[in-house]
N, C-alpha and C positions, 0 to 999 in steps of 0.2 A: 953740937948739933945732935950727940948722942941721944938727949935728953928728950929731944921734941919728934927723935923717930919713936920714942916710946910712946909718946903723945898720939903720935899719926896711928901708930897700932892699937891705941885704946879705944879709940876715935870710930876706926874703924869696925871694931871686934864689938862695940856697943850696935851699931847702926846695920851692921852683920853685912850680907852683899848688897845691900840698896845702897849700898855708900862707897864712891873713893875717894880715898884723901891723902892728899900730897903733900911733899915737903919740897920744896923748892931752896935752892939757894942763887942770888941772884949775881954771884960770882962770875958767871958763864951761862949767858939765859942759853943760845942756842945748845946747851948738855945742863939745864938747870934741876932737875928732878934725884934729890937724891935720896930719896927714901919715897913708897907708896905702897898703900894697902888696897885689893882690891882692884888694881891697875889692868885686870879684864875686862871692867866695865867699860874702858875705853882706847883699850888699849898701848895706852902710855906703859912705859919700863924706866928704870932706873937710865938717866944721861938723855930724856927726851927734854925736848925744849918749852922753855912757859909756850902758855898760850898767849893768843892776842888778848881775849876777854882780861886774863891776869893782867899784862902790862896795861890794858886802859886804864884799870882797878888802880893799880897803881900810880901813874899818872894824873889820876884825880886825886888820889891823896896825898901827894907831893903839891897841886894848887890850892889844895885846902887847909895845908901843913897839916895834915892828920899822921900821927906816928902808927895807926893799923890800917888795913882796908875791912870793907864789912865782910861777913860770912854771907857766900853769893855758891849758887846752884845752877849746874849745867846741866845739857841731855846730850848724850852719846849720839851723832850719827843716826845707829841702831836704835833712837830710841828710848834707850835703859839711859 
């Protein structure tokens, strides 16, 4: 997983603070987050739990046998 925190902080550091992006492992959803870049914008931290939006995402692509979900965009609350 080393590998794909570097991903999330590339990820991030292109998109600059318009962007969080998380890494989730799906080991433990209720403490799923183990790596985030940006994680003010909604205030998730490292051991917060998926969201719901994610597990629907997921869910659909388990009935469609899809091995990714798509790249999908949220809005804070606040907003941002």
């Amino acid at each position: 997983m080393d590998r794909y925190k570097l991903i999330v902080d590339a990820i991030g550091q292109v998109f600059g603070n318009s962007c969080e992006c998380v890494l989730h492992s799906l080991a433990d959803l209720e403490h799923s987050v183990i790596h985030i870049h940006n994680g003010m914008k909604t205030g998730r931290v490292l051991g917060s739990p998926v969201t719901d939006k994610a597990l629907m995402l997921l869910k659909n692509c388990e009935s469609l046998h899809q091995d990714i979900t798509p790249v999908y965009q949220t809005v804070a609350r606040n907003g941002s």
